[in-house]
N, CA, C and O atoms as a GROMACS GRO file, in nm:
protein
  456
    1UNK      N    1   0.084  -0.118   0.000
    1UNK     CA    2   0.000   0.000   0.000
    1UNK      C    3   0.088   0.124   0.000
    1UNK      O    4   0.168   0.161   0.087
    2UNK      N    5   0.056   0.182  -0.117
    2UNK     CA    6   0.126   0.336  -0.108
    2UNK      C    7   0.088   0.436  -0.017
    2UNK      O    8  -0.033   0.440   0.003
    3UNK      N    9   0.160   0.522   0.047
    3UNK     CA   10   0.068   0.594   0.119
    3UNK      C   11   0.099   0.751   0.069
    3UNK      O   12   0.197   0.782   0.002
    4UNK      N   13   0.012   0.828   0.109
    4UNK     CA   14   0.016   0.932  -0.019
    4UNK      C   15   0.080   1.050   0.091
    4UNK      O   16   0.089   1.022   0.210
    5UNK      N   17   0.126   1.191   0.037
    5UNK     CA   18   0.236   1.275   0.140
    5UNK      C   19   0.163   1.297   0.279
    5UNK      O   20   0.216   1.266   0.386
    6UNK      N   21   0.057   1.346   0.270
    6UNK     CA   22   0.006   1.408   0.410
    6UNK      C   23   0.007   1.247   0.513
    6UNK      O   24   0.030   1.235   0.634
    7UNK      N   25  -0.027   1.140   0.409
    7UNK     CA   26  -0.021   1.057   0.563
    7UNK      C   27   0.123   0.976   0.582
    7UNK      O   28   0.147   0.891   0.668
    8UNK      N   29   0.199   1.018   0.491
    8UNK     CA   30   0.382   1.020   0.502
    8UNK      C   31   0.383   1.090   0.631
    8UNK      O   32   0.371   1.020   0.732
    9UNK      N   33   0.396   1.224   0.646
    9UNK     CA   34   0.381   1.382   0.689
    9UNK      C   35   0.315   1.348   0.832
    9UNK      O   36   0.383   1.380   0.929
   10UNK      N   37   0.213   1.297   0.851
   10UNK     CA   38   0.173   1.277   0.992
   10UNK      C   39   0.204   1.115   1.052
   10UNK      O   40   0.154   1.087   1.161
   11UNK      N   41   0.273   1.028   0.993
   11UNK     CA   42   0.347   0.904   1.048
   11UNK      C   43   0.450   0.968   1.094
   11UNK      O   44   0.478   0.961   1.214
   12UNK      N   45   0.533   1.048   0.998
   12UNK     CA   46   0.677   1.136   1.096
   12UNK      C   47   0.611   1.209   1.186
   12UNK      O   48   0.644   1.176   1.300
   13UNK      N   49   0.513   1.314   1.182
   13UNK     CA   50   0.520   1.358   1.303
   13UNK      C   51   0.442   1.261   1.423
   13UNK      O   52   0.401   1.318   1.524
   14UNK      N   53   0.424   1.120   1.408
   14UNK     CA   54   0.374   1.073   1.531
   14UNK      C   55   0.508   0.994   1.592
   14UNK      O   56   0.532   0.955   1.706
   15UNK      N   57   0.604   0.986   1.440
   15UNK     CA   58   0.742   0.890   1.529
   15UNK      C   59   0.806   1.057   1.633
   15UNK      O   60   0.838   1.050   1.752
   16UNK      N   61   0.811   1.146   1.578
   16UNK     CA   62   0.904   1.268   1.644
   16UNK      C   63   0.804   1.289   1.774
   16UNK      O   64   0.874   1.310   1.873
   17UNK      N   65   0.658   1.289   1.807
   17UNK     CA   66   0.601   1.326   1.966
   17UNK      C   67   0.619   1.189   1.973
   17UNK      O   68   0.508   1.172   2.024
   18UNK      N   69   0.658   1.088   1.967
   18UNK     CA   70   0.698   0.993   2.083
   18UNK      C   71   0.880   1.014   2.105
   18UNK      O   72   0.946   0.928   2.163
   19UNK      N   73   0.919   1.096   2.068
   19UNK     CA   74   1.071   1.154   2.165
   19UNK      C   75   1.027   1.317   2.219
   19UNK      O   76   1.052   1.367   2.328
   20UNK      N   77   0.978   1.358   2.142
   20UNK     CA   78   0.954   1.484   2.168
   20UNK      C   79   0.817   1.524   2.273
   20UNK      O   80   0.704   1.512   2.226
   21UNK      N   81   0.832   1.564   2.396
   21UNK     CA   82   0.778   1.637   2.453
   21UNK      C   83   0.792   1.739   2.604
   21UNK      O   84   0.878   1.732   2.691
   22UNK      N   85   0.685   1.822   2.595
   22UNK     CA   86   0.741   1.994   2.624
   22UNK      C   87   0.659   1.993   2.780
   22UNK      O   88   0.561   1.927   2.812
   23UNK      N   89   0.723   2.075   2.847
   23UNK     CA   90   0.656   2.109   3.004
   23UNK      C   91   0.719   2.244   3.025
   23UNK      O   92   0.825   2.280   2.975
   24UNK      N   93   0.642   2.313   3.104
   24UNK     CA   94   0.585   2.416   3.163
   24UNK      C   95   0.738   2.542   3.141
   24UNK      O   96   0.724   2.659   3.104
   25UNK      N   97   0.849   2.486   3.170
   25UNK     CA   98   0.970   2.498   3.181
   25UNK      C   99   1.062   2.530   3.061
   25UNK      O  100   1.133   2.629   3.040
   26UNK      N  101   1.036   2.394   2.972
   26UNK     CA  102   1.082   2.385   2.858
   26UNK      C  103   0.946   2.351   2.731
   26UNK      O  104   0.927   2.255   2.657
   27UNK      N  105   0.901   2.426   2.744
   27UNK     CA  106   0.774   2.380   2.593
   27UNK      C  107   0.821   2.345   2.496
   27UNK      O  108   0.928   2.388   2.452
   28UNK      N  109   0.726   2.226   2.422
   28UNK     CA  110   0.759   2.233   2.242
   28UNK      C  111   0.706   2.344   2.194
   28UNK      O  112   0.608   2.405   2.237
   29UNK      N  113   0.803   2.378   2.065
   29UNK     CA  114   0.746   2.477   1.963
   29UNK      C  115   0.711   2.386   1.833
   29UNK      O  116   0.795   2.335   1.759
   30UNK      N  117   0.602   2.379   1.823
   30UNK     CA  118   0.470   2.316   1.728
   30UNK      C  119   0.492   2.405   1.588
   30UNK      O  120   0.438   2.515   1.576
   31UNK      N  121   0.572   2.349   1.490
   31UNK     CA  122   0.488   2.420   1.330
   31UNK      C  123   0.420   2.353   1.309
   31UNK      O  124   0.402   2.239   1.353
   32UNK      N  125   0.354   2.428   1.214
   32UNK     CA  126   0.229   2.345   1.096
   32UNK      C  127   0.241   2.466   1.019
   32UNK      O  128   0.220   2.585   1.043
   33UNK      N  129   0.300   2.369   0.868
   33UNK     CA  130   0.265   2.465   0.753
   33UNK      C  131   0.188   2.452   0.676
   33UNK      O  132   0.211   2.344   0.621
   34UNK      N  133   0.070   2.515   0.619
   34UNK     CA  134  -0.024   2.514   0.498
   34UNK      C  135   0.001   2.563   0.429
   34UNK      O  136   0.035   2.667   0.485
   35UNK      N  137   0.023   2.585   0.281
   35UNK     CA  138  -0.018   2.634   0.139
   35UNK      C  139   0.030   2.808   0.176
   35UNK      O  140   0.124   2.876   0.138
   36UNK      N  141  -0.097   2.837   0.278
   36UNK     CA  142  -0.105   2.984   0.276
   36UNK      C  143  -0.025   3.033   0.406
   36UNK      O  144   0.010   3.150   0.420
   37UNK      N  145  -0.008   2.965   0.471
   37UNK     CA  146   0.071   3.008   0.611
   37UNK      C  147   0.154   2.949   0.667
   37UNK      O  148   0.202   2.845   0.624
   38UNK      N  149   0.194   3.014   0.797
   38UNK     CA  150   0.302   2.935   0.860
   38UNK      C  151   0.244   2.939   1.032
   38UNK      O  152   0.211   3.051   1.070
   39UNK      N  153   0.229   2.827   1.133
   39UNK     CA  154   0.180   2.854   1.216
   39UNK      C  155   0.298   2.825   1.345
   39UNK      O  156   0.389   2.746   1.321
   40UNK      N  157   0.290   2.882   1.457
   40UNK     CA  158   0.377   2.815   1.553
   40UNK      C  159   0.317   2.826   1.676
   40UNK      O  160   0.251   2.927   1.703
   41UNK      N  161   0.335   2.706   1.781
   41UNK     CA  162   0.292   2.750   1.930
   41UNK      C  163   0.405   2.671   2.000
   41UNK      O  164   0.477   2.589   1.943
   42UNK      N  165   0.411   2.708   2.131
   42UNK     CA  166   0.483   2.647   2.278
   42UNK      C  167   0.354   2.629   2.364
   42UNK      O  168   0.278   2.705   2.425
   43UNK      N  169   0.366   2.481   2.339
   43UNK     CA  170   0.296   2.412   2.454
   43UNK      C  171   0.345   2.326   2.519
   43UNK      O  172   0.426   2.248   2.470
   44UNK      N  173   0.310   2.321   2.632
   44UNK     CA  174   0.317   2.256   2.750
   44UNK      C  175   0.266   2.121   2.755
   44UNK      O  176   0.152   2.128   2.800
   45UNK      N  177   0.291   2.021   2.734
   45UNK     CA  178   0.198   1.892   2.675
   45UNK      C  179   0.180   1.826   2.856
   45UNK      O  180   0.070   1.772   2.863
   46UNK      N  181   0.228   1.820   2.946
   46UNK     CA  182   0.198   1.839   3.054
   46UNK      C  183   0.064   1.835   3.158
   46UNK      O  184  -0.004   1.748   3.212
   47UNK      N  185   0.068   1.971   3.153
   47UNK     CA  186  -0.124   2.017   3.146
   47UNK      C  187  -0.186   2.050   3.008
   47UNK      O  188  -0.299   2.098   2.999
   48UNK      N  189  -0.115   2.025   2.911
   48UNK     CA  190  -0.191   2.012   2.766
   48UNK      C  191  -0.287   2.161   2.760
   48UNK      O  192  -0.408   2.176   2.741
   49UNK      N  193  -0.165   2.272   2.788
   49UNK     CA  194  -0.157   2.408   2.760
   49UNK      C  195  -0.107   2.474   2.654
   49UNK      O  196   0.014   2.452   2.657
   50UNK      N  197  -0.138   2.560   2.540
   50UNK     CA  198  -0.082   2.688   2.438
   50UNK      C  199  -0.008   2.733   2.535
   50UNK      O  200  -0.068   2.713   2.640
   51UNK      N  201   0.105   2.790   2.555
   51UNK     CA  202   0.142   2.914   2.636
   51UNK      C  203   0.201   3.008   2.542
   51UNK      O  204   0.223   3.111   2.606
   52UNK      N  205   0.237   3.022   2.424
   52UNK     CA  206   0.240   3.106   2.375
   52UNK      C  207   0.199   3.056   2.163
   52UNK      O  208   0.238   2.963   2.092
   53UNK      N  209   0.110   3.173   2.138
   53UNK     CA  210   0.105   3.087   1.962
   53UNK      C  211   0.137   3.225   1.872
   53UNK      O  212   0.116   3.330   1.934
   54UNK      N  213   0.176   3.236   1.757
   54UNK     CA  214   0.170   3.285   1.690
   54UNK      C  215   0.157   3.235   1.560
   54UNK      O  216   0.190   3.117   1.548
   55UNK      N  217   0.102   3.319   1.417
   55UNK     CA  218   0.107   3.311   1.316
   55UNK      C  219   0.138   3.400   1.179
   55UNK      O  220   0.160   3.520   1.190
   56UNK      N  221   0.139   3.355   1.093
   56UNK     CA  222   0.168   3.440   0.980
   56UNK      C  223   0.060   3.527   0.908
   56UNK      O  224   0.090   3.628   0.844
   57UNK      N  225  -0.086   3.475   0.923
   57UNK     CA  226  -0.218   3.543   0.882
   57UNK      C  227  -0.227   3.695   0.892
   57UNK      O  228  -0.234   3.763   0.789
   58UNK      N  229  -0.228   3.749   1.012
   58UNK     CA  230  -0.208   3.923   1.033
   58UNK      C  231  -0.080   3.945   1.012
   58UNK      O  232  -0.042   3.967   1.127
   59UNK      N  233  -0.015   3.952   0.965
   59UNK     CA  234   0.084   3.970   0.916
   59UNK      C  235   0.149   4.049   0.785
   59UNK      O  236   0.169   3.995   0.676
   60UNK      N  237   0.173   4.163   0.811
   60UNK     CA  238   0.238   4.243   0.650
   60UNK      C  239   0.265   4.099   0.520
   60UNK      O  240   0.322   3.991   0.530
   61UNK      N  241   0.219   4.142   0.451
   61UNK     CA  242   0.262   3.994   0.291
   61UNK      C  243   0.367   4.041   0.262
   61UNK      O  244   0.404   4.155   0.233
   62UNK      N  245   0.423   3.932   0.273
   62UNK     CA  246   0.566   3.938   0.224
   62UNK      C  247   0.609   3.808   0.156
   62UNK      O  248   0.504   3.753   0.122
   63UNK      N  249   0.745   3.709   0.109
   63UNK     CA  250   0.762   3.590   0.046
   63UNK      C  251   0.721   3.510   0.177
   63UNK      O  252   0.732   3.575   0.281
   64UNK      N  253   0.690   3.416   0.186
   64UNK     CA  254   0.631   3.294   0.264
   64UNK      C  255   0.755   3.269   0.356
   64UNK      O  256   0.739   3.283   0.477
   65UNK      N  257   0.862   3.237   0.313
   65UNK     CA  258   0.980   3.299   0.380
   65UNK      C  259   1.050   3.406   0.475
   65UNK      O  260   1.112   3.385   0.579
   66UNK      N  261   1.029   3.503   0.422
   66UNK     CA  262   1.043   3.612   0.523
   66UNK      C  263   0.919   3.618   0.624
   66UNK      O  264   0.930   3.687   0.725
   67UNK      N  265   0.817   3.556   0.602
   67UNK     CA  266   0.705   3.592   0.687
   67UNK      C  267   0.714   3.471   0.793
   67UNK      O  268   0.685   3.481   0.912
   68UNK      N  269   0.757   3.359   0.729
   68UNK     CA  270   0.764   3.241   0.874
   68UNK      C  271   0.907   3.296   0.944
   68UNK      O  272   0.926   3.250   1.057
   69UNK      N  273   0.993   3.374   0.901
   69UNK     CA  274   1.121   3.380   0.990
   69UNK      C  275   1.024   3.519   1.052
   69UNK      O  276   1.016   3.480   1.168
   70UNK      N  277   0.962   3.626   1.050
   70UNK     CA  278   0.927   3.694   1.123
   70UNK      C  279   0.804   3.606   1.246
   70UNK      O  280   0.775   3.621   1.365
   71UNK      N  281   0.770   3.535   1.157
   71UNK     CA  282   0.633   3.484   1.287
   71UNK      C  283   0.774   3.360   1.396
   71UNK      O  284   0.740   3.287   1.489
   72UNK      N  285   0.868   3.370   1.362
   72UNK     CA  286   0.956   3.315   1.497
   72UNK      C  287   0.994   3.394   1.557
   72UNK      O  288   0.995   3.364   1.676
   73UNK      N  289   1.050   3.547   1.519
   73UNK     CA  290   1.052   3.620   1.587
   73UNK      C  291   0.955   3.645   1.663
   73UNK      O  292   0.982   3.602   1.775
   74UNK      N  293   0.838   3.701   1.659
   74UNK     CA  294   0.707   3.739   1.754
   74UNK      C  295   0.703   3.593   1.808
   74UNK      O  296   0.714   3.611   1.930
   75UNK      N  297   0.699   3.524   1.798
   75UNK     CA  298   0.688   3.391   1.903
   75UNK      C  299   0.761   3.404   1.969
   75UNK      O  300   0.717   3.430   2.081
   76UNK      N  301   0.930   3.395   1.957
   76UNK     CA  302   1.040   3.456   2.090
   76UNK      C  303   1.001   3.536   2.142
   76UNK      O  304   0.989   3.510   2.262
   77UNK      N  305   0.964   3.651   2.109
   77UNK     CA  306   0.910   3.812   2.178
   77UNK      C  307   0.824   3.750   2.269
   77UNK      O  308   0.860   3.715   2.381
   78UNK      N  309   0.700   3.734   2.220
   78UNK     CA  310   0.598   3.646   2.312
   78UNK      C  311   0.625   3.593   2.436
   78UNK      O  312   0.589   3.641   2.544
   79UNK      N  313   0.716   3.454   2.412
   79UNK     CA  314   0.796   3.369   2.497
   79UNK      C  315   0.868   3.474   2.612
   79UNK      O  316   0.828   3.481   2.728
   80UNK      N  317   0.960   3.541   2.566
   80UNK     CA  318   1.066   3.592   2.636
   80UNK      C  319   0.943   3.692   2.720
   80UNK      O  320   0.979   3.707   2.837
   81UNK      N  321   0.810   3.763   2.692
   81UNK     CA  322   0.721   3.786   2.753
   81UNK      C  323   0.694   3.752   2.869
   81UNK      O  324   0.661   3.818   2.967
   82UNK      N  325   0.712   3.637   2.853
   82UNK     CA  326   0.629   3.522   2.963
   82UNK      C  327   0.755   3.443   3.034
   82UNK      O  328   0.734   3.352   3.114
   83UNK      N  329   0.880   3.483   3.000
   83UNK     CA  330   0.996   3.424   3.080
   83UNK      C  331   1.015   3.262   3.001
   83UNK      O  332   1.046   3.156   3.056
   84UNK      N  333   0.994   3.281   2.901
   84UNK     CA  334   1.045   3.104   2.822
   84UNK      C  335   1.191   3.154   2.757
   84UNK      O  336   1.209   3.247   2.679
   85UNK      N  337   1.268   3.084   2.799
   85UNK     CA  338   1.384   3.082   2.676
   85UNK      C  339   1.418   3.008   2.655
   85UNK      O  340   1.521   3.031   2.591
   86UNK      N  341   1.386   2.819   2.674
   86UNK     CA  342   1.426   2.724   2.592
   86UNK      C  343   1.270   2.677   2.589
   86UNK      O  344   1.163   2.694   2.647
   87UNK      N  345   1.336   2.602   2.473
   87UNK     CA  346   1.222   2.518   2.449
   87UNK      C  347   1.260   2.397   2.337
   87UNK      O  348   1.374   2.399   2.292
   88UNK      N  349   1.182   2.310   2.299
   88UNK     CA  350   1.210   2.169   2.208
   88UNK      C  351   1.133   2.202   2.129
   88UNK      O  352   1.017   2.241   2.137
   89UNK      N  353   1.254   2.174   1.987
   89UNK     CA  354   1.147   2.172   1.845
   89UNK      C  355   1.110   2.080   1.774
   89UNK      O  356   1.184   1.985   1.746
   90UNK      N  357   0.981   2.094   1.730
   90UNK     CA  358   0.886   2.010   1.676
   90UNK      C  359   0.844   2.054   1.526
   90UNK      O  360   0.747   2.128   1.505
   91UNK      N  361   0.885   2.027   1.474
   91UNK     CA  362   0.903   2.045   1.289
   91UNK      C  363   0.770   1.962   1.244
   91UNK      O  364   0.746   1.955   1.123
   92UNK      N  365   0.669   1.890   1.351
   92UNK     CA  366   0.578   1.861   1.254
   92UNK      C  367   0.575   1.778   1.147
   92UNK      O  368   0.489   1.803   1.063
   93UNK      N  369   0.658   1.670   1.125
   93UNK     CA  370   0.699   1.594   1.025
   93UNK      C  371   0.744   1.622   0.871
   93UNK      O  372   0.770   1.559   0.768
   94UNK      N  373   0.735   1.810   0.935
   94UNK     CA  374   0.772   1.880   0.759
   94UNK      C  375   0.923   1.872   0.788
   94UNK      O  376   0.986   1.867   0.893
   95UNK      N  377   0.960   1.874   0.659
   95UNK     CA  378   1.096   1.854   0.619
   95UNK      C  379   1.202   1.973   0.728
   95UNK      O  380   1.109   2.018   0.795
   96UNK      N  381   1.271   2.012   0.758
   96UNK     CA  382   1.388   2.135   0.821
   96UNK      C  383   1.441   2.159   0.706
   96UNK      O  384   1.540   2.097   0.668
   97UNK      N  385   1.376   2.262   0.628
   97UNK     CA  386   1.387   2.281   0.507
   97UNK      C  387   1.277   2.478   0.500
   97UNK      O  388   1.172   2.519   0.551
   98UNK      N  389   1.376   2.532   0.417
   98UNK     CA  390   1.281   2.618   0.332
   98UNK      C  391   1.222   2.715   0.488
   98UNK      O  392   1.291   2.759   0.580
   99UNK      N  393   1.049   2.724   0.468
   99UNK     CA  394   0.966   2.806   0.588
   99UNK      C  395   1.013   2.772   0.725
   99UNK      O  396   1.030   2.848   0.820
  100UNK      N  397   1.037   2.600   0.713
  100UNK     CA  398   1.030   2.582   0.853
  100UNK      C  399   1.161   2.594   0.894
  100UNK      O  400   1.177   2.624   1.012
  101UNK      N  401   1.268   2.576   0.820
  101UNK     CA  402   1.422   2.659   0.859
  101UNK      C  403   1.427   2.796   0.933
  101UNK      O  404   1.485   2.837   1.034
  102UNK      N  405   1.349   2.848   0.847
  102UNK     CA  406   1.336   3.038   0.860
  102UNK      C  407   1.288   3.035   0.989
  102UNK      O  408   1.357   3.086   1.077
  103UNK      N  409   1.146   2.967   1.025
  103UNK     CA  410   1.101   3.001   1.116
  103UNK      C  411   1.214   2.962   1.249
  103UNK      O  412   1.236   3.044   1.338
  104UNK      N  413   1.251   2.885   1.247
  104UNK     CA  414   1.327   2.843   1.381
  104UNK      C  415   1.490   2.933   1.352
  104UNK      O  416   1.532   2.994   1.450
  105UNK      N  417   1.545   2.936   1.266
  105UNK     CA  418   1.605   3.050   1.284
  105UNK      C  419   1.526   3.215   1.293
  105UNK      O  420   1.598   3.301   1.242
  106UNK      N  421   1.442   3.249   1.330
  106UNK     CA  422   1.390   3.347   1.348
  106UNK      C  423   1.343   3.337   1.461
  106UNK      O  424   1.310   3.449   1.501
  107UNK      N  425   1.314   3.222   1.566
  107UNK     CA  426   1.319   3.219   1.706
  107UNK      C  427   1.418   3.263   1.760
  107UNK      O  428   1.419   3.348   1.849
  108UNK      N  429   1.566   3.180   1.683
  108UNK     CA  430   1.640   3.147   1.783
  108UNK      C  431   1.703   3.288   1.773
  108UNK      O  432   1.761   3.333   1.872
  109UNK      N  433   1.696   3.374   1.642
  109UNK     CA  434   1.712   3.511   1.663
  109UNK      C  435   1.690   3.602   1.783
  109UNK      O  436   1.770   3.679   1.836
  110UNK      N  437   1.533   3.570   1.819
  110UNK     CA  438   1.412   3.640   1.899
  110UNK      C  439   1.503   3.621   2.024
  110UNK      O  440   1.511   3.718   2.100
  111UNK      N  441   1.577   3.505   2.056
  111UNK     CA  442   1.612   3.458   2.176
  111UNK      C  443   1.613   3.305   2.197
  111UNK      O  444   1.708   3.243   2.245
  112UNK      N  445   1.524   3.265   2.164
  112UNK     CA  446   1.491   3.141   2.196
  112UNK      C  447   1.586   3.020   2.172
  112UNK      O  448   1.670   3.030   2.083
  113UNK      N  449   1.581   2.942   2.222
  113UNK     CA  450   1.751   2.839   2.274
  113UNK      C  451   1.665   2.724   2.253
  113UNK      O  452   1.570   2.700   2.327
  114UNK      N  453   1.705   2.634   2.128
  114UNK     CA  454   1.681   2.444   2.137
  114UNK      C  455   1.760   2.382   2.036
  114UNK      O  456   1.760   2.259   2.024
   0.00000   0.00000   0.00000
């Protein structure tokens, strides 16, 4: 049985949350990319809390690129808000490639340490 990308795409991300997970201290940072956006949160899987989310939607248009490395920045900002400066990343079974590169170098810009 072939299996087609998206359920490629969510078998990796179910092998990566069985190493990967975030508490109160140290949160995961969650992408998910669609077509039109780029999304990110730090949650706490713990008490199965958001503590901090941001996205690319309100956001000045710009290349898909520059806009996921800015929505890591405002997620650090956020974070560093609320006293987070590490946290574990969670790529979501998308490739570390391209948006989702940008975005986590645009955390780790903001501040943010993983």
């Amino acid at each position: 049985m072939k299996l087609s990308k998206p359920q490629k795409r969510i078998r990796r991300h179910a092998r990566i949350r069985s190493r990967v997970a975030g508490t109160a201290y140290c949160p995961r940072l969650a992408v998910y990319r669609s077509l039109k956006g780029i999304y990110a949160q730090l949650i706490d899987d713990l008490n199965g809390q958001i503590l901090v989310s941001s996205s690319s939607l309100k956001m000045k248009k710009s290349s898909k690129t520059d806009l996921a490395k800015e929505v890591g920045k405002d997620l650090a900002k956020k974070a560093m808000e609320k006293n987070i400066k590490t946290c574990v990343f969670d790529r979501g079974g998308f490739l570390y490639h391209g948006r989702v590169k940008a975005l986590a170098e645009g955390a780790r810009e903001g501040g943010l340490q993983f």
